[in-house]
BAFI-3210 file (N, C-alpha, C; in Angstrom, 3 decimals, decimal comma, padded with zeros to 6 digits):
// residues 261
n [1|2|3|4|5|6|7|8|9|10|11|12|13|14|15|16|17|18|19|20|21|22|23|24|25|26|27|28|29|30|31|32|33|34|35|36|37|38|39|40|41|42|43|44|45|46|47|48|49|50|51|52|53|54|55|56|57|58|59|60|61|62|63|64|65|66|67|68|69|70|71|72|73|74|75|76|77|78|79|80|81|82|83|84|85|86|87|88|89|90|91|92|93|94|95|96|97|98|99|100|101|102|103|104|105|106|107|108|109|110|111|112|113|114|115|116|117|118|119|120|121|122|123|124|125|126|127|128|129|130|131|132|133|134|135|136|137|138|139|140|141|142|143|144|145|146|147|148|149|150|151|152|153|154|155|156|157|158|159|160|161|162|163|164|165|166|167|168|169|170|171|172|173|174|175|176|177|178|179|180|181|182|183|184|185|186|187|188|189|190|191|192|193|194|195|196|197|198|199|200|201|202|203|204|205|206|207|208|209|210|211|212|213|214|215|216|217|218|219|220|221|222|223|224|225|226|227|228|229|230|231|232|233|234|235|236|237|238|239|240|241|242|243|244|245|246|247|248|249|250|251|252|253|254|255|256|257|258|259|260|261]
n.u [-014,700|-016,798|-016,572|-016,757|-017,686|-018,273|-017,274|-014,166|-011,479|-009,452|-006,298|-005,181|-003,952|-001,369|-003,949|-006,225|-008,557|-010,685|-013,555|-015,260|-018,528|-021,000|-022,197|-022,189|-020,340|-017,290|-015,316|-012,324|-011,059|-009,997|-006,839|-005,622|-003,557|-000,742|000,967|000,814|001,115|003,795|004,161|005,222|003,831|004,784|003,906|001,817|-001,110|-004,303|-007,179|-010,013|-012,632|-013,377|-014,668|-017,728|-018,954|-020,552|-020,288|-017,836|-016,078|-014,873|-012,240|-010,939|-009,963|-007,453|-004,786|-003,937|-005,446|-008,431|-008,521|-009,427|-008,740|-008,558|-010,883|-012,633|-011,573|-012,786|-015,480|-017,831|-020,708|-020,743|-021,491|-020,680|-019,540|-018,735|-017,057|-019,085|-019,996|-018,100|-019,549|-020,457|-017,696|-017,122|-019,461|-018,961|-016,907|-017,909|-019,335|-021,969|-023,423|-023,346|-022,912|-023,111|-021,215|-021,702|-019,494|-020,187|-022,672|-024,978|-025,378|-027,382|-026,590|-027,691|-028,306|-026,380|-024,130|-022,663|-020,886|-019,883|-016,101|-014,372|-011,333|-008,393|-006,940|-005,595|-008,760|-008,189|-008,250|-005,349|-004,084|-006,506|-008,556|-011,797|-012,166|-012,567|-014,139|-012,016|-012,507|-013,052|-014,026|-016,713|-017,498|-020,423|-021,804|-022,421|-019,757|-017,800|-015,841|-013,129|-012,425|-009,513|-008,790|-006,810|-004,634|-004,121|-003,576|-006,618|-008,418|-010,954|-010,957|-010,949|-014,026|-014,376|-013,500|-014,986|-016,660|-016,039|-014,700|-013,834|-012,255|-009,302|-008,498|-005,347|-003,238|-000,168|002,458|003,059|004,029|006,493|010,203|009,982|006,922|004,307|002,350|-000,770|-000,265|-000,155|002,514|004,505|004,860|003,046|000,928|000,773|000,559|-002,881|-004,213|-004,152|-006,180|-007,911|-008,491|-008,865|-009,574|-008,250|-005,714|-004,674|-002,146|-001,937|-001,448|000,857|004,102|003,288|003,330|006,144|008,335|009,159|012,400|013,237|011,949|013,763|015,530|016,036|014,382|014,178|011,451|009,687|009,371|009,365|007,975|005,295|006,499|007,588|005,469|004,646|006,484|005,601|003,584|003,461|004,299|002,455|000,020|-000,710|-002,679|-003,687|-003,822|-002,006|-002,295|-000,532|-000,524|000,262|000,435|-002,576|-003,180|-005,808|-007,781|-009,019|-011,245|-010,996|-008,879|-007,127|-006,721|-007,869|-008,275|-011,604|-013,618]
n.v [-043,734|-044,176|-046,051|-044,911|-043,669|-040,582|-038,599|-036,329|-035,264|-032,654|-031,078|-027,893|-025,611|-023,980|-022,024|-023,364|-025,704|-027,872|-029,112|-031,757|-033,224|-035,749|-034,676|-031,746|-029,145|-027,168|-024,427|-023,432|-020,461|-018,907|-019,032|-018,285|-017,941|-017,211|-014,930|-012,961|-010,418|-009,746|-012,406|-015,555|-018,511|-021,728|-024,351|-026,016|-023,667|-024,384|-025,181|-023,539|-023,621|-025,897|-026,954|-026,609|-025,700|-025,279|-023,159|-021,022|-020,531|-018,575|-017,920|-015,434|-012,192|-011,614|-010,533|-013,282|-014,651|-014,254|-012,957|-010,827|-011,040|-013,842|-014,541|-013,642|-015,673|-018,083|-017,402|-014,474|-014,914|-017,393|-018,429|-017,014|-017,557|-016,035|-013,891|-012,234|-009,031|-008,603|-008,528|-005,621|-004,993|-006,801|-006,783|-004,434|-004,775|-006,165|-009,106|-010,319|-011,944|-013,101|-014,590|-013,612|-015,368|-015,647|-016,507|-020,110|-019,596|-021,230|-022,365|-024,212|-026,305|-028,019|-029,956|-030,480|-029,597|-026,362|-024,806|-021,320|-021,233|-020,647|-018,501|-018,171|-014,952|-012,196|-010,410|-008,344|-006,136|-005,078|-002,053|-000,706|-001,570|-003,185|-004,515|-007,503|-010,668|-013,453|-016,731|-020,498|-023,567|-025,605|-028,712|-030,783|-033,497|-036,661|-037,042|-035,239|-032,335|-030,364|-027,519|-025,290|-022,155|-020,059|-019,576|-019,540|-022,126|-022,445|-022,784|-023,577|-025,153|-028,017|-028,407|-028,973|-031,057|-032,994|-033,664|-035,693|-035,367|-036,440|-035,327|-033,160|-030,282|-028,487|-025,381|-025,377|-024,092|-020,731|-018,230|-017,789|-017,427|-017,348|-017,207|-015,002|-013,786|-015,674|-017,937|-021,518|-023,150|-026,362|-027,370|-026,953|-027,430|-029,933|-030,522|-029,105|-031,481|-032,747|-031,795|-031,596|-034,255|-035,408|-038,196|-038,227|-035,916|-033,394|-031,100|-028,014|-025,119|-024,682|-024,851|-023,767|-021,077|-018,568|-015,980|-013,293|-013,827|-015,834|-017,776|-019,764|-021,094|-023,528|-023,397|-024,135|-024,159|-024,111|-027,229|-028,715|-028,372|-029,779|-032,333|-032,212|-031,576|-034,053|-035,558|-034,107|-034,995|-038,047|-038,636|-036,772|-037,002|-039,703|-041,310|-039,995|-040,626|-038,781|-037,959|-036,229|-034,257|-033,566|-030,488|-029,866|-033,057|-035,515|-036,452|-039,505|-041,885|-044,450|-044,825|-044,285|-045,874|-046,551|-048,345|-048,246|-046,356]
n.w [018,334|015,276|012,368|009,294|006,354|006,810|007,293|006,137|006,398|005,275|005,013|003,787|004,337|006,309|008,602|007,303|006,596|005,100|006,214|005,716|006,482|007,338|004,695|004,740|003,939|004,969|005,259|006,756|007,447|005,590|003,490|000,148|-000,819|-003,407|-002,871|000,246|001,669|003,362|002,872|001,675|000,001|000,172|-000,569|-003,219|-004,825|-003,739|-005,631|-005,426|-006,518|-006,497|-004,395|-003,586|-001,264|002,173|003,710|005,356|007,844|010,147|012,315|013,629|012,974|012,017|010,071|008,958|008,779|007,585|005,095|002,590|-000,472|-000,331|000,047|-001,756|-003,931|-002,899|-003,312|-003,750|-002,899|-001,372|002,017|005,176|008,308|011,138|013,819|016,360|015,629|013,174|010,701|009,515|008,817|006,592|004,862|003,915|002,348|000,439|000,651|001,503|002,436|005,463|008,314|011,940|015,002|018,115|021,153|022,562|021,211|018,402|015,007|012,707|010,221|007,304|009,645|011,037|013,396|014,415|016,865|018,436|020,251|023,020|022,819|023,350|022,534|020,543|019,138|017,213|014,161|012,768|010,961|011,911|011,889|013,503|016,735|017,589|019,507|019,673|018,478|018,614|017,389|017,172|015,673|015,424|014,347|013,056|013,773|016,159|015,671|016,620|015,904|016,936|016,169|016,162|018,995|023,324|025,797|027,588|030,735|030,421|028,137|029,053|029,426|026,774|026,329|027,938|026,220|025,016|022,393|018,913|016,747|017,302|015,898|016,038|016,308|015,912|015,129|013,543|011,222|010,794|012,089|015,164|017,757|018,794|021,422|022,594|021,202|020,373|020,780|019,922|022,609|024,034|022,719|023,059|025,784|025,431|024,582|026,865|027,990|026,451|025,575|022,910|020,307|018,045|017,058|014,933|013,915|012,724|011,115|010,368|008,118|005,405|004,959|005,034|005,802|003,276|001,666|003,695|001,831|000,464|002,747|004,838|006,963|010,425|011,621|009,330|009,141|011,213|013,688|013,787|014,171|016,891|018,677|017,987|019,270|022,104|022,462|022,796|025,243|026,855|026,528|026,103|024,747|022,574|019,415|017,026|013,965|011,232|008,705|005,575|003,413|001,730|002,018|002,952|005,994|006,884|008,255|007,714|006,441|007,918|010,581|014,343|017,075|018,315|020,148]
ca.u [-015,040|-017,225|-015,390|-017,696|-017,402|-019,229|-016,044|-013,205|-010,547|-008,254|-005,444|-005,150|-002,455|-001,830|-005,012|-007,267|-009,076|-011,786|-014,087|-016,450|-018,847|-022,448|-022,495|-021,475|-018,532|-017,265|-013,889|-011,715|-010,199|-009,034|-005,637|-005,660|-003,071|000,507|001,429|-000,466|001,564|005,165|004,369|004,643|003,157|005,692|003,125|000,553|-002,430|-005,574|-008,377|-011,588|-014,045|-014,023|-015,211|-018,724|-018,965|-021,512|-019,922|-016,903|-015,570|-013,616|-012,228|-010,964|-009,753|-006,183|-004,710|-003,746|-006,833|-009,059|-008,304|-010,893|-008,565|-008,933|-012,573|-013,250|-011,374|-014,126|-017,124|-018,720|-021,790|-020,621|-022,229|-019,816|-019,854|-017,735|-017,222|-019,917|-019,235|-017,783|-021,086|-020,261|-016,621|-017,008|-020,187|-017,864|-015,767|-018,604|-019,391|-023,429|-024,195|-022,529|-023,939|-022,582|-021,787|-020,940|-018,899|-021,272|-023,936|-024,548|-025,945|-027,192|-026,568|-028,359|-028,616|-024,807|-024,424|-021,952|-021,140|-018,544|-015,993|-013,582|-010,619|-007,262|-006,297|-006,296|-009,069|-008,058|-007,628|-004,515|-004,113|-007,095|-009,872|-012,210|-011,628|-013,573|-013,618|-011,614|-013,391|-012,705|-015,690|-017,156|-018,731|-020,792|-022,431|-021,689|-018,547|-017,637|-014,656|-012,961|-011,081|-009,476|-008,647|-005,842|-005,690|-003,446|-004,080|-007,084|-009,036|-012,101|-010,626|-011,274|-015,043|-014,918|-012,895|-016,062|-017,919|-015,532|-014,146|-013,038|-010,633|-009,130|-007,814|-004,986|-002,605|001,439|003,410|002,749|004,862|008,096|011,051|009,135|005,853|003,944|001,702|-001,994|-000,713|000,336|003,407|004,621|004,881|001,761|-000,367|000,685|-000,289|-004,184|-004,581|-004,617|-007,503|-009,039|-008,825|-009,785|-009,344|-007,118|-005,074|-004,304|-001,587|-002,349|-001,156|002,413|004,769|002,818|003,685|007,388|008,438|010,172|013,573|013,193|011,594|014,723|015,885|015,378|014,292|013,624|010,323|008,969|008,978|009,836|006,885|004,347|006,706|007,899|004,469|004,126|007,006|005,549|002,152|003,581|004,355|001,782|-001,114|-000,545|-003,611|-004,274|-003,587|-001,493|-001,752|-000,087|-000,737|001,379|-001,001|-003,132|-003,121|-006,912|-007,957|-010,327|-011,304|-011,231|-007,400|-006,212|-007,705|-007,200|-009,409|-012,993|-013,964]
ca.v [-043,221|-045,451|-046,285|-044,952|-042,628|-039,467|-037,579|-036,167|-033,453|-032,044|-029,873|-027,413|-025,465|-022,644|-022,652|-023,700|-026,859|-028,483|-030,456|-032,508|-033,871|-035,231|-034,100|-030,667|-028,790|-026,602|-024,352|-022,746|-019,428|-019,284|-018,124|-018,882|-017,040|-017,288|-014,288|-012,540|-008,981|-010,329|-013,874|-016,590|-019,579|-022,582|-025,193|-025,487|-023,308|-025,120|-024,356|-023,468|-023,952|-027,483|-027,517|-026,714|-025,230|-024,712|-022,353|-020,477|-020,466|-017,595|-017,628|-013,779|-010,866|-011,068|-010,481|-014,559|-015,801|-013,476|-012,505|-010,953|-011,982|-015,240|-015,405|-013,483|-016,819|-018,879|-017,384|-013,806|-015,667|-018,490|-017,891|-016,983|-017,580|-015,280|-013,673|-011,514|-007,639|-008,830|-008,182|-004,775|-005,064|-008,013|-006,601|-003,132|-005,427|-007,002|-010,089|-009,846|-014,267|-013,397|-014,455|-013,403|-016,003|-015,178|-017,542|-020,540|-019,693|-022,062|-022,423|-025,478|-026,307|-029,399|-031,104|-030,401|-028,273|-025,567|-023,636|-020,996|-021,652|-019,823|-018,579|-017,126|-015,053|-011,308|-010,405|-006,637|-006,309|-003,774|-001,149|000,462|-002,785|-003,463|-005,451|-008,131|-011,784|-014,530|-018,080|-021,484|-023,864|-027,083|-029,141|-031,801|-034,103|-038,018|-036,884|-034,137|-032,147|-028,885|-026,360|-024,195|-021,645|-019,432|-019,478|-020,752|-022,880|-022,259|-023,983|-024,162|-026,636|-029,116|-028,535|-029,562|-032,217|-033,192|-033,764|-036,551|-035,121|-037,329|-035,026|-031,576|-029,264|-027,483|-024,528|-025,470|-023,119|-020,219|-018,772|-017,330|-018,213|-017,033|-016,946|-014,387|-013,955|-016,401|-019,212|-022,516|-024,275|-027,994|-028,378|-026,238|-027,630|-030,894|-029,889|-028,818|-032,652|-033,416|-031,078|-031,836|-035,877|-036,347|-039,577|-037,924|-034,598|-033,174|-030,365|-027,064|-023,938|-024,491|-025,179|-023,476|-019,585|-017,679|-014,427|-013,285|-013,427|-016,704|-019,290|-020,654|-021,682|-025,036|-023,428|-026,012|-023,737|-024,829|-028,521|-029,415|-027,854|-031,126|-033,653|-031,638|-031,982|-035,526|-036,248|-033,761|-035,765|-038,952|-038,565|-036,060|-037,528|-041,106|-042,542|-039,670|-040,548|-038,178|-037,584|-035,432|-034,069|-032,576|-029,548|-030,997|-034,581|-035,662|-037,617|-039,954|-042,566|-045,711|-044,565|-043,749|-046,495|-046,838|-048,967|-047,667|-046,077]
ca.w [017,005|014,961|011,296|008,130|005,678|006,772|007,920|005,912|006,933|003,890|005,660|002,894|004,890|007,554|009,143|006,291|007,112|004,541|007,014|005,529|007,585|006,994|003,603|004,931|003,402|005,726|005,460|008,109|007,553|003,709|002,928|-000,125|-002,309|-003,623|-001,711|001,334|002,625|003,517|003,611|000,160|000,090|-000,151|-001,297|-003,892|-004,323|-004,427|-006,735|-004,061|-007,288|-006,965|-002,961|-003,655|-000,044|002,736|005,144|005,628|009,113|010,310|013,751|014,321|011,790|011,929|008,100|007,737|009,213|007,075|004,041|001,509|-001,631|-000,476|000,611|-003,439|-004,683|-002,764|-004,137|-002,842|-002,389|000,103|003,514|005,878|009,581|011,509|015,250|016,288|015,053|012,041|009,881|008,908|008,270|005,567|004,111|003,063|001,291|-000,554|001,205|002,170|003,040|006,864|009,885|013,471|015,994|019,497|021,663|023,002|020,342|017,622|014,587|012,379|008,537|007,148|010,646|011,800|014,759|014,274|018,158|018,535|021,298|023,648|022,119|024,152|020,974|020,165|017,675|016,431|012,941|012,614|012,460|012,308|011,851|014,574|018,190|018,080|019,896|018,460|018,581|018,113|016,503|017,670|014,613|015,595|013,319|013,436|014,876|016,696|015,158|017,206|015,318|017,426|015,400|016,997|020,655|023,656|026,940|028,874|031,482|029,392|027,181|029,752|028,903|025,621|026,277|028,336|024,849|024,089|021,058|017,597|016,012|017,447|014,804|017,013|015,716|016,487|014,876|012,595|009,786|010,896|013,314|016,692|018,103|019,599|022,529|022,210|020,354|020,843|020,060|020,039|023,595|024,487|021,317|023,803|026,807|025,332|024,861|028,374|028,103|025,349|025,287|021,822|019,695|017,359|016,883|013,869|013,935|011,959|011,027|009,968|007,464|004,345|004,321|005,661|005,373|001,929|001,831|003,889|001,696|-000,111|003,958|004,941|008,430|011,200|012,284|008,334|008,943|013,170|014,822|014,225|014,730|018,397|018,856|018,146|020,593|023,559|022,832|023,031|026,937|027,645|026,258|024,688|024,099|021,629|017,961|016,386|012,269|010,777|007,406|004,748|002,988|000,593|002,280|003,588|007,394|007,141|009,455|006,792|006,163|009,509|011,440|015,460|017,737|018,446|021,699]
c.u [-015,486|-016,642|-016,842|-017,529|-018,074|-018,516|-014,517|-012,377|-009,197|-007,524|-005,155|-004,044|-002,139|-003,292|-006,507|-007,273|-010,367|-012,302|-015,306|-017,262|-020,623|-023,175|-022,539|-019,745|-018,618|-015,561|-013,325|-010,627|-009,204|-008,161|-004,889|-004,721|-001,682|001,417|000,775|000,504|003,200|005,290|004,192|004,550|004,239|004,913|002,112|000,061|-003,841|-006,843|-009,540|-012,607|-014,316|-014,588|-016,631|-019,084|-020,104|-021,397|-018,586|-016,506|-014,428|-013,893|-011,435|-010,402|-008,263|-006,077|-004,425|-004,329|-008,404|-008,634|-009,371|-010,378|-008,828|-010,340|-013,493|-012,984|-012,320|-015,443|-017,449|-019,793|-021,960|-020,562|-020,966|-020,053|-018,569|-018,006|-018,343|-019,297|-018,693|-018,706|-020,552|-018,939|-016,767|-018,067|-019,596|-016,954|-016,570|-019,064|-020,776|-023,685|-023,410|-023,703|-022,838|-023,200|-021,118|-020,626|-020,414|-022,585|-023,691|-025,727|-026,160|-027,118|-026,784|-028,050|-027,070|-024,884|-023,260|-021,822|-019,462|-018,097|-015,106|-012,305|-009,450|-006,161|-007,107|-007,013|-009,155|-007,656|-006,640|-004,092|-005,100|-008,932|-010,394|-011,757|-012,457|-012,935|-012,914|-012,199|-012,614|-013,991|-015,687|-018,106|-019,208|-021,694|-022,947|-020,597|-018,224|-016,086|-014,453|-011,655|-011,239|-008,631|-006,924|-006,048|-004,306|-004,225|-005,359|-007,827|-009,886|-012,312|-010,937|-013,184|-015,082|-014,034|-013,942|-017,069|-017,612|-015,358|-013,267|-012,214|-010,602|-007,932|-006,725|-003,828|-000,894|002,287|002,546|003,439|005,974|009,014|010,721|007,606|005,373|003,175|000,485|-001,938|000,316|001,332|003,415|004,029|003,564|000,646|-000,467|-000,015|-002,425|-004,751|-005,002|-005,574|-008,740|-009,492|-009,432|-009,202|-008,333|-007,127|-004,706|-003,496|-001,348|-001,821|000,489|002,884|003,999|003,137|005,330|007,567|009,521|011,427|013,767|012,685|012,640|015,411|015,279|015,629|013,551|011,637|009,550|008,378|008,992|008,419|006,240|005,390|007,332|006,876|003,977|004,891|006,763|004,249|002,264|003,739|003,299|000,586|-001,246|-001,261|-004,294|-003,507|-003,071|-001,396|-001,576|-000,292|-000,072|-000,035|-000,956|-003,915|-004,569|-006,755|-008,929|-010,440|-010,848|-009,507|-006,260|-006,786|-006,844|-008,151|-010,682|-012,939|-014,953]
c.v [-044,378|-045,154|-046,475|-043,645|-040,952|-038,221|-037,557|-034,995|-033,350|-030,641|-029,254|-026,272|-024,220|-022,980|-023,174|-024,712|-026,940|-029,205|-030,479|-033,719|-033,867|-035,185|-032,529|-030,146|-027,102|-026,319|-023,319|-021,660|-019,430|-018,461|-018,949|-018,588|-017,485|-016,305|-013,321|-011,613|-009,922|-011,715|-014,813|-017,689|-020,603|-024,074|-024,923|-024,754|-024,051|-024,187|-024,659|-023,737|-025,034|-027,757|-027,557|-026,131|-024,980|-023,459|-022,097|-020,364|-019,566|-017,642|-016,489|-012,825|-010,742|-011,486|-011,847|-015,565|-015,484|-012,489|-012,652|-011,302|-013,555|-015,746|-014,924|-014,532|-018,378|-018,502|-016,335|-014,028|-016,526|-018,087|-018,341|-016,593|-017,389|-014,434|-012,348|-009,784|-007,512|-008,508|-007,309|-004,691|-005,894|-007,570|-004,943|-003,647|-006,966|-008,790|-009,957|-011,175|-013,935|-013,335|-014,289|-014,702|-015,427|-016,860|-018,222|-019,908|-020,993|-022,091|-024,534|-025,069|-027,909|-030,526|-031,234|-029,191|-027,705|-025,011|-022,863|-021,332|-020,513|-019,731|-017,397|-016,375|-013,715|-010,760|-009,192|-007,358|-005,122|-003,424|-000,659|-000,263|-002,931|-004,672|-006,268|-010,005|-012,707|-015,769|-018,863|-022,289|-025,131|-027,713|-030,420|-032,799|-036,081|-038,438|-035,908|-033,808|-030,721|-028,022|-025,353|-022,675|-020,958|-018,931|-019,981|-021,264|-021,983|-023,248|-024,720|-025,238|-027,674|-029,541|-029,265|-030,638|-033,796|-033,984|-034,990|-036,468|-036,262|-036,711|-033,473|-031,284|-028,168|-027,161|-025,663|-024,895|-021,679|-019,886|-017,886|-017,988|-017,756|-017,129|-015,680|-014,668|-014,710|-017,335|-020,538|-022,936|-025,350|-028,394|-027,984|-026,907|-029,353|-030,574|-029,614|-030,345|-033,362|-032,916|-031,371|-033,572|-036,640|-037,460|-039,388|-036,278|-034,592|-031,684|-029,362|-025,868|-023,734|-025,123|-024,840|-021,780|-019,269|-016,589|-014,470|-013,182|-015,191|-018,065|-020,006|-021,364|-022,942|-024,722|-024,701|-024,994|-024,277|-026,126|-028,887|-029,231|-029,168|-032,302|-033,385|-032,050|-033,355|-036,081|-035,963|-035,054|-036,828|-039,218|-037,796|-036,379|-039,209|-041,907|-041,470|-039,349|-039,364|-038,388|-036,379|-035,538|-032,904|-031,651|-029,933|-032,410|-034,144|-036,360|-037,874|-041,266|-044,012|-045,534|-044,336|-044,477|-046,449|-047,045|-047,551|-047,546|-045,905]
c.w [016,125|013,176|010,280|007,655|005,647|007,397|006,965|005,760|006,062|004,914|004,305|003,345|005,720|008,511|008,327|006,383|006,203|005,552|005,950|006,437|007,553|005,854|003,658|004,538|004,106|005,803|006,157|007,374|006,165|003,889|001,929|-001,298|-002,014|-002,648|-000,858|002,215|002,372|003,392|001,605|001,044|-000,449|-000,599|-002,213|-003,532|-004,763|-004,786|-005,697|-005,084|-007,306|-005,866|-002,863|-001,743|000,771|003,211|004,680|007,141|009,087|011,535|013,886|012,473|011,507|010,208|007,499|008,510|008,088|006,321|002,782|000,016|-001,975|-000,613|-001,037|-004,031|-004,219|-003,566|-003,074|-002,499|-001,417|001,476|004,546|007,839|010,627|012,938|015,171|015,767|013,846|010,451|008,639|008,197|006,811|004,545|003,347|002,005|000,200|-000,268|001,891|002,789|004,451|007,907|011,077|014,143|017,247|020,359|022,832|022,026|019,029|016,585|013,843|010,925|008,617|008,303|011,505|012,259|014,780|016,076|017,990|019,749|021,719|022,929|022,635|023,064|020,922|019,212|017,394|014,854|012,573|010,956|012,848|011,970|012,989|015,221|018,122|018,965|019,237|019,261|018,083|017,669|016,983|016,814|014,884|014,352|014,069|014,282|015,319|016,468|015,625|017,022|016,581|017,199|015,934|018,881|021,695|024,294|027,546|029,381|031,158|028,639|028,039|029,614|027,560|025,750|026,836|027,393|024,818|022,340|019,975|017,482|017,215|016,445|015,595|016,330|016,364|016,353|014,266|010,903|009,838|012,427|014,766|016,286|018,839|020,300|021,662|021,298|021,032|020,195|020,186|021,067|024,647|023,595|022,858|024,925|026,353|025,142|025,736|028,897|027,541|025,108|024,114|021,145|018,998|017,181|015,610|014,090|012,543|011,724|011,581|008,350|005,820|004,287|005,244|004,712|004,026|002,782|002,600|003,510|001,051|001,030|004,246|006,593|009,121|011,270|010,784|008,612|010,357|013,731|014,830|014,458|016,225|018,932|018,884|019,075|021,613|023,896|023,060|024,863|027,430|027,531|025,389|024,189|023,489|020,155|017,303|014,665|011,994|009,125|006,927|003,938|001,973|001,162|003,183|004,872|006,799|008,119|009,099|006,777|007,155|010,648|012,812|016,050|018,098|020,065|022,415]
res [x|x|x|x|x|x|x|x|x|x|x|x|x|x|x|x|x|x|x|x|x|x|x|x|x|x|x|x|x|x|x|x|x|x|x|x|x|x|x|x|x|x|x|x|x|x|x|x|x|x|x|x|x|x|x|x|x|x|x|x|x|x|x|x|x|x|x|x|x|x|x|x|x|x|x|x|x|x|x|x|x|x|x|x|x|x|x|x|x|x|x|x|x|x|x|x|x|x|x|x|x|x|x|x|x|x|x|x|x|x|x|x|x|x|x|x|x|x|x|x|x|x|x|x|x|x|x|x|x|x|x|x|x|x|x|x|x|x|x|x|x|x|x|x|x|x|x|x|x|x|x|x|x|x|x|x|x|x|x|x|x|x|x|x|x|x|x|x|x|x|x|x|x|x|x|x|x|x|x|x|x|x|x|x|x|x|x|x|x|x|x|x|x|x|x|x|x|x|x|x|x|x|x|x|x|x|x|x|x|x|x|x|x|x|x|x|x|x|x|x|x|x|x|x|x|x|x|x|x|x|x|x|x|x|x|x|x|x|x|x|x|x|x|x|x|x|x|x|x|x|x|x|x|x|x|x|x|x|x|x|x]
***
């Protein structure tokens, strides 16, 4: 990874990911509210009017990956790039700037190559929302940065690991005391490393929403999941850089230095 300012990744919290990249502003799956069905928000909320935005990235339909309160507090105008089928759903709820991608398609925005990717992760929207694929995203630019949105292990990942990936954006927990089926935890988020081989990991989609009744708990599943993760990755993958970021807190390359490759 070569060390200059044309890359910076704001964990903003759950799976909401600012990438900037390029001079591309580019954000992952807004959830962006105080409270969202059963679930509050235990950190700030940040103000989306100051991002100035290209893109929206949505990788599937579930209710706290895609949420239209959140995506009205971006701007109904900001062009949103979302799994194929998705079109009609989003444009009922007032949202017309959407483009369909299908997995392995890709688009470009000012010279950065957007592709969707494979994604082991059911995309229904319940109860009664359409089935569609769930994706993960591969943003190339200067550096190549791969959210994978919700998802677990598959073999595939060894492809993009292929690319020689800078950062991967990978889920570890979610936002109560279990998991369900298609996602990754600590020692699984580990494990996709030895797949993926990128320069650095960044661990995503925890420790910002739990169910009412549970945020005054100082549960371990709030705060444990990324640093489980930083100890499976230390044995399972060790020559890939682990940061961790509290929501809010930016990556950049100038700030988080580790030899060039």
């Amino acid at each position: 990874m070569s060390l200059n300012g044309n890359l910076r990744i704001t964990y903003i919290g759950h799976s909401t990911v600012l990438i900037e990249l390029d001079g591309v502003r580019l954000l992952t799956d807004p959830l962006l509210r105080k409270r969202v069905a059963h679930l509050s928000r235990l950190v700030d909320v940040p103000e989306p009017e100051e991002w100035d935005l290209d893109a929206i990235l949505i990788s599937h339909l579930h209710w706290d990956h895609m949420d239209p309160p959140s995506l009205r507090l971006v701007g109904r105008d900001t062009r949103i790039i979302a799994p194929a089928g998705a079109r009609t759903y989003l444009r009922r709820r007032g949202f017309k700037n959407v483009t369909e991608i299908g997995r392995e398609e890709q688009i470009y925005i000012k010279g950065v190559r957007i592709m969707a990717t494979q994604a082991d992760h059911a995309g229904d929207r319940p109860p009664f929302g359409p089935r569609l694929d769930s994706v993960g995203y591969l943003v190339e630019g200067d550096y190549q940065v791969y959210f994978a949105g919700d998802t677990d292990l598959f073999p595939e990942m060894s492809d993009l690991g292929r690319r020689h990936l800078d950062v991967a954006l990978l889920p570890v927990w979610g936002y109560g005391p279990t998991l369900g089926d298609g996602h990754l935890d600590p020692y699984r988020a580990a494990q996709a490393l030895d797949y993926l081989q990128p320069d650095v990991a960044i661990p995503i989609h925890w420790g910002t929403y739990a169910p009412l009744g549970m945020t005054w708990m100082q549960m371990p599943f709030l705060h444990h999941p990324p640093r489980a993760f930083e100890s499976h990755a230390a044995i399972i993958a060790p020559d890939v850089k682990i940061v961790t970021l509290e929501p809010g807190e930016t990556f950049t390359p100038e700030a988080h230095y580790f030899p060039e490759t």
